[in-house]
One Martini backbone bead per residue (centre of mass of N, CA, C, O) as a GRO file, in nm:
protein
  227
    1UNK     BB    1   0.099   0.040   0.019
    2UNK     BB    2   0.120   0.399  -0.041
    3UNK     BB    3  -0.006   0.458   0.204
    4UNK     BB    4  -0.150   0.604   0.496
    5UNK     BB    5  -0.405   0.557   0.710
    6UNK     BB    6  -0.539   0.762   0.915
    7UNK     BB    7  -0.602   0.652   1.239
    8UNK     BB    8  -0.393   0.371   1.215
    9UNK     BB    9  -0.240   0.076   1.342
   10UNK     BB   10   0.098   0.111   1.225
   11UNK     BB   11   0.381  -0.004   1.100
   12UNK     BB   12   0.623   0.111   0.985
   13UNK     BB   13   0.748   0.196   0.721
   14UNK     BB   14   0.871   0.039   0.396
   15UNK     BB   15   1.087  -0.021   0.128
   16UNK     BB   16   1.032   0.030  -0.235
   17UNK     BB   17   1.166  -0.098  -0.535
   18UNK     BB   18   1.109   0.021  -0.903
   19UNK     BB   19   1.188  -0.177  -1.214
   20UNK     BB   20   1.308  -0.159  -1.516
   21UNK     BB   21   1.284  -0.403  -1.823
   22UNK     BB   22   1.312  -0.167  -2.074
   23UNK     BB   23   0.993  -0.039  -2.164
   24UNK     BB   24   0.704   0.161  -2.141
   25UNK     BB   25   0.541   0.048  -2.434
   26UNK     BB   26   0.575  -0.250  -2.395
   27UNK     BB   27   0.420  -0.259  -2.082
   28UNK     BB   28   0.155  -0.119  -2.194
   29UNK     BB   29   0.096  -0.340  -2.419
   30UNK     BB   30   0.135  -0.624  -2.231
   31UNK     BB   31  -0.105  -0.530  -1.996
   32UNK     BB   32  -0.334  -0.368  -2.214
   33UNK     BB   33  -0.305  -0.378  -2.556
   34UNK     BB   34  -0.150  -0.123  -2.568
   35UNK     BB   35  -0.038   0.225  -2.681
   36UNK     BB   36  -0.166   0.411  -2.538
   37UNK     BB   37  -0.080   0.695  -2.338
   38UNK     BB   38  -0.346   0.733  -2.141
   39UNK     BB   39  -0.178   0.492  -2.060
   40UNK     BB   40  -0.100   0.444  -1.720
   41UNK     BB   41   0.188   0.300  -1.553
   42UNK     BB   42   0.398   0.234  -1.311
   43UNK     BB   43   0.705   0.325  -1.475
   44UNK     BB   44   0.586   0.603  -1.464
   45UNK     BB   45   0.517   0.637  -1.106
   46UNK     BB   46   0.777   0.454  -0.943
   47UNK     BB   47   1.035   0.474  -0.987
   48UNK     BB   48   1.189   0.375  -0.743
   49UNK     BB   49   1.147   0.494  -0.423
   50UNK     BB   50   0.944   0.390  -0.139
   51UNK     BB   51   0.677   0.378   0.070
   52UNK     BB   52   0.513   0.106   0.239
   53UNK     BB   53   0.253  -0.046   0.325
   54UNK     BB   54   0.102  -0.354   0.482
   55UNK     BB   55  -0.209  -0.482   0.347
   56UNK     BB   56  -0.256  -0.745   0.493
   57UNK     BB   57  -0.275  -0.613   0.801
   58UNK     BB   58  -0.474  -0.351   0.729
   59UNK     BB   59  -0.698  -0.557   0.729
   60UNK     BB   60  -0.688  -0.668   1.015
   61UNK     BB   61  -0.703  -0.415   1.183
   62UNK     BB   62  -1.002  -0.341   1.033
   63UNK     BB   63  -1.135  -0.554   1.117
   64UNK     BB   64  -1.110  -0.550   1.419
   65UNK     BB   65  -1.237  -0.264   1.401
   66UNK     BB   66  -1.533  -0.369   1.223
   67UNK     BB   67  -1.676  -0.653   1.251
   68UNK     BB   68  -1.905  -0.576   1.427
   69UNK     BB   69  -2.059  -0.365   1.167
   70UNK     BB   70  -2.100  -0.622   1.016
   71UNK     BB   71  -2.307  -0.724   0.742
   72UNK     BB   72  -2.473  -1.020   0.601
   73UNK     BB   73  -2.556  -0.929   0.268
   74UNK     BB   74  -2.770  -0.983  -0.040
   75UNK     BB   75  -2.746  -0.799  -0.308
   76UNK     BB   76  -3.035  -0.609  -0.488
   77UNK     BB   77  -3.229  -0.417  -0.609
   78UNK     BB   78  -3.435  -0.382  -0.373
   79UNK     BB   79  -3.222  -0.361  -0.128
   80UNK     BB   80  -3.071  -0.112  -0.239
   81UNK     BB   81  -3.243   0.028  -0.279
   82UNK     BB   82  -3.324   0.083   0.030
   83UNK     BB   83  -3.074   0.173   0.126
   84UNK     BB   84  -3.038   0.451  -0.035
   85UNK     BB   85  -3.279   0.533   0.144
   86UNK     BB   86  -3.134   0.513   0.435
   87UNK     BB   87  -2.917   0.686   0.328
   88UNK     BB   88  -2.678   0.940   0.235
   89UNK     BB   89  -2.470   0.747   0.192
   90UNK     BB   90  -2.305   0.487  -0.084
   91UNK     BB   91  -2.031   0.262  -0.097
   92UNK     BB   92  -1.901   0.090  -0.358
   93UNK     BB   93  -1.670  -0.240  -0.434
   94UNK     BB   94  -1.843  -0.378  -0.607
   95UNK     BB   95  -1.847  -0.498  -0.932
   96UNK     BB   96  -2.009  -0.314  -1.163
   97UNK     BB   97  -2.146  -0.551  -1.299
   98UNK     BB   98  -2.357  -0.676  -1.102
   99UNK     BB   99  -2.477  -0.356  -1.053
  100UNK     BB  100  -2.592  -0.395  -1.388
  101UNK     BB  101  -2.935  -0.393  -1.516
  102UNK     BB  102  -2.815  -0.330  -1.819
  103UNK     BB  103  -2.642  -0.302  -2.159
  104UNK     BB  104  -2.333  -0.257  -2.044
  105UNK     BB  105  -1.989  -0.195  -2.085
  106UNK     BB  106  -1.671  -0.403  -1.970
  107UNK     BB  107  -1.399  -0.392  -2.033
  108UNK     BB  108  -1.085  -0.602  -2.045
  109UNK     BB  109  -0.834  -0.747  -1.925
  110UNK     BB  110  -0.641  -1.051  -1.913
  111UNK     BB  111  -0.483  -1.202  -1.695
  112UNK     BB  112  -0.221  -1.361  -1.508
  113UNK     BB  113  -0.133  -1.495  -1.140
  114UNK     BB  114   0.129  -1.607  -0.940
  115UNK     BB  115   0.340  -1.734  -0.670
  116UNK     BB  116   0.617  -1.610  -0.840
  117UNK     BB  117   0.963  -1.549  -0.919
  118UNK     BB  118   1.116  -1.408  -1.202
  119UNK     BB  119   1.354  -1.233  -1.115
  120UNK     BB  120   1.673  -1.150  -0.988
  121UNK     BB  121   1.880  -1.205  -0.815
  122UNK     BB  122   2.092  -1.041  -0.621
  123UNK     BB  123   2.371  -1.121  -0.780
  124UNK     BB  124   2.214  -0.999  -1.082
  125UNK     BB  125   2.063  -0.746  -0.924
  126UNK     BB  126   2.180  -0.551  -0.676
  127UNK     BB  127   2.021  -0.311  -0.766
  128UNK     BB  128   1.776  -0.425  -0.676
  129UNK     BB  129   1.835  -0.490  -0.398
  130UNK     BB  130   1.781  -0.268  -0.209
  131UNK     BB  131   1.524  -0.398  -0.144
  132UNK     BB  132   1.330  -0.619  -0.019
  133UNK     BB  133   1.125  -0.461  -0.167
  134UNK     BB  134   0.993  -0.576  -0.486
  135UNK     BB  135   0.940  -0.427  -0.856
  136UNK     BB  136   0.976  -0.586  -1.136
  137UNK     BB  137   0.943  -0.445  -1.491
  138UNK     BB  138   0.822  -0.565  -1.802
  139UNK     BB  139   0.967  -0.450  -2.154
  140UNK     BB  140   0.968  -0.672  -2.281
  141UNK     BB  141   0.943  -0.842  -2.595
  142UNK     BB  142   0.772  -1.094  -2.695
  143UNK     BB  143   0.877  -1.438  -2.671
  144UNK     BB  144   0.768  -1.734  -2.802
  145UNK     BB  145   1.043  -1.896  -2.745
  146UNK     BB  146   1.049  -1.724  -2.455
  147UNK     BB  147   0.775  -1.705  -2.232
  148UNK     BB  148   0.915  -1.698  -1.925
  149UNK     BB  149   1.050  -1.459  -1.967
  150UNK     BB  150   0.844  -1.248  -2.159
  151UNK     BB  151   0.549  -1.320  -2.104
  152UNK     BB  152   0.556  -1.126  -1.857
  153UNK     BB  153   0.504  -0.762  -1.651
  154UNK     BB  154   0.566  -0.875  -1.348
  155UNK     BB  155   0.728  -0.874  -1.055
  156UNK     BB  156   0.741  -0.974  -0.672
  157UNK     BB  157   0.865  -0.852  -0.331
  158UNK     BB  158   0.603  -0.831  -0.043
  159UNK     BB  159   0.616  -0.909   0.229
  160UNK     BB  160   0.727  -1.228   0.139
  161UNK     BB  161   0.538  -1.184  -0.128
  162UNK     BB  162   0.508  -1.382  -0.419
  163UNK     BB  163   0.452  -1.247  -0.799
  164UNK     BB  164   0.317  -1.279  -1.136
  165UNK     BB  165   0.227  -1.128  -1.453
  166UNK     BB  166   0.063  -1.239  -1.719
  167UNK     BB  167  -0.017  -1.148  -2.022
  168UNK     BB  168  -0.253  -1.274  -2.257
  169UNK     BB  169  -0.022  -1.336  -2.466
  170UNK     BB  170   0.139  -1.509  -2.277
  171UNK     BB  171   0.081  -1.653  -2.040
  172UNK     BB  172   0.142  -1.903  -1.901
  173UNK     BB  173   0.348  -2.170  -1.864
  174UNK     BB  174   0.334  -2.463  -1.887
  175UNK     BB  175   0.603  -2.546  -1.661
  176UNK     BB  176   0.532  -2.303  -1.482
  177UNK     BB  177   0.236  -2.498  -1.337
  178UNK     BB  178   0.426  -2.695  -1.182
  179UNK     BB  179   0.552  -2.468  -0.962
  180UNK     BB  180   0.285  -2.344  -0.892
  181UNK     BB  181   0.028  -2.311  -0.627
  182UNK     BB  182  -0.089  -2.043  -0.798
  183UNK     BB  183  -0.369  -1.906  -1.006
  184UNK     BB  184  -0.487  -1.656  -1.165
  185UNK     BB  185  -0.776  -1.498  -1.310
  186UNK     BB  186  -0.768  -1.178  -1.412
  187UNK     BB  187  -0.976  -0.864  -1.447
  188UNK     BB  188  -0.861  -0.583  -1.610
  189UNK     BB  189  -0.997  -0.269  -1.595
  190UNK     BB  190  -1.110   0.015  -1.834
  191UNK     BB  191  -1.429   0.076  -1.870
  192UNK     BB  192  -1.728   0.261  -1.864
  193UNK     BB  193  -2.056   0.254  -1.920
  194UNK     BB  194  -2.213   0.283  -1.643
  195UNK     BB  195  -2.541   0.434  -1.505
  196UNK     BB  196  -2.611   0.283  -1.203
  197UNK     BB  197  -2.665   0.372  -0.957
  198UNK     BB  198  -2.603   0.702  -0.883
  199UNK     BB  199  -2.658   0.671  -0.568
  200UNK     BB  200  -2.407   0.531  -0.597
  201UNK     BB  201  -2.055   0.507  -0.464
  202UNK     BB  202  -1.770   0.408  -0.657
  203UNK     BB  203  -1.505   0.233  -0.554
  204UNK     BB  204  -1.227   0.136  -0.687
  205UNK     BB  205  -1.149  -0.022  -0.921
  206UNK     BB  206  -1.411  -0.231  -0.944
  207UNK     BB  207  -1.628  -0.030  -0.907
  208UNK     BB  208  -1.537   0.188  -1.140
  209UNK     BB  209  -1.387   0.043  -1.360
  210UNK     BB  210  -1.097   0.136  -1.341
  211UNK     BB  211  -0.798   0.232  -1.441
  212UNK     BB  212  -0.551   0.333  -1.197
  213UNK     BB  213  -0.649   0.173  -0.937
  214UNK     BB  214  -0.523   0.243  -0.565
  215UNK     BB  215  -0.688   0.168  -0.285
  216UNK     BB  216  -0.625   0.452  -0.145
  217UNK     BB  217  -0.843   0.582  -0.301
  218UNK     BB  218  -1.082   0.517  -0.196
  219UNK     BB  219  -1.053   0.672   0.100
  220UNK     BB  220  -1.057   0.939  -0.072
  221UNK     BB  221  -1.309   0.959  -0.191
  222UNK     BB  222  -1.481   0.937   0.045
  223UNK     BB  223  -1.395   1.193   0.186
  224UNK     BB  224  -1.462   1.364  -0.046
  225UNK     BB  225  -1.783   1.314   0.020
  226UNK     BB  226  -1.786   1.363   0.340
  227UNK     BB  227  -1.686   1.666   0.262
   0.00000   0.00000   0.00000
């Protein structure tokens, strides 16, 4: 998480160290399948150093703190009705196609994410381990002859935890889904005409269907519509 949020019990951040492999048009090629200039992607925003909280310690203080007041309810068009008469302000991070009852588009990139590091060790690029926390950028173009060196486009090692994400026309290599101990195939949302339920505040990347959007933004999102 690039971000701390206010008056919560976090332990000091640690430093994450952001580089790329390559150029920034062919990993925004290889991400979302465009050479677009107006799609922003992270070797644009964050190489070098910067600030991390862990995410998922996050979580867990959130739960802790707000568990008591949550209550697990099955969303209807019905039902959401009548929640947003019953409140002044209506937050959504449910993915905005669920929340769709018209026609209406939700493009997105599928990628592919596996738990496993794909970049060089300490010893073969020891400027890339300033800090323990890592991500490196893979703007290599994708070689079929090589797809396991080049059809990722991101890999981290992150508060412990390693992933490689791998672009649509890469997909995973069949030989290391067999050392994957998990693979996940996750839609990346670039953009919706989707206008339902006006009267609910869509946050997070999922709820706004939107790219380039940011954990920490949704908290940010609500804080400006709350204030």
């Amino acid at each position: 998480m690039h971000v701390e949020i206010p008056d919560i019990d976090m332990p000091p951040p640690q430093t994450i160290h952001y580089a790329l492999w390559g150029d920034v048009e062919t990993y925004r090629q290889k991400v979302y399948g465009s050479g677009d200039p107006d799609i922003t992607v992270s070797p644009e925003q964050y190489l070098g150093s910067h600030k991390c909280w862990d995410i998922r310690h996050m979580y867990d203080v959130l739960w802790e703190t707000w568990a008591r007041r949550v209550a697990d309810v099955k969303i209807t068009p019905h039902n959401l009705e009548h929640i947003v008469q019953m409140h002044d302000w209506v937050f959504s991070t449910i993915p905005a196609p669920v929340l769709c009852h018209e026609e209406h588009e939700f493009p997105h990139q599928p990628v592919w994410i596996d738990n496993l590091w794909s970049g060089p060790d300490a010893h073969e690029w020891p400027e890339l381990w300033e800090s323990e926390h890592v991500v490196l950028c893979n703007g290599q173009p994708l070689d079929e002859n090589n797809p396991e060196l080049t059809g990722w486009y991101r890999t981290s090692h992150i508060y412990g935890h390693t992933n490689t994400e791998w672009s649509a026309a890469g997909a995973v290599p069949a030989n290391r889904t067999q050392h994957a101990g998990q693979i996940w195939r996750v839609r990346k949302p670039l953009h919706t005409n989707c206008n339902c339920w006006p009267m609910v505040v869509r946050v997070g990347r999922y709820g706004l269907w939107q790219k380039g959007v940011l954990t920490h933004h949704a908290f940010e999102q609500a804080i400006r519509h709350l204030s």
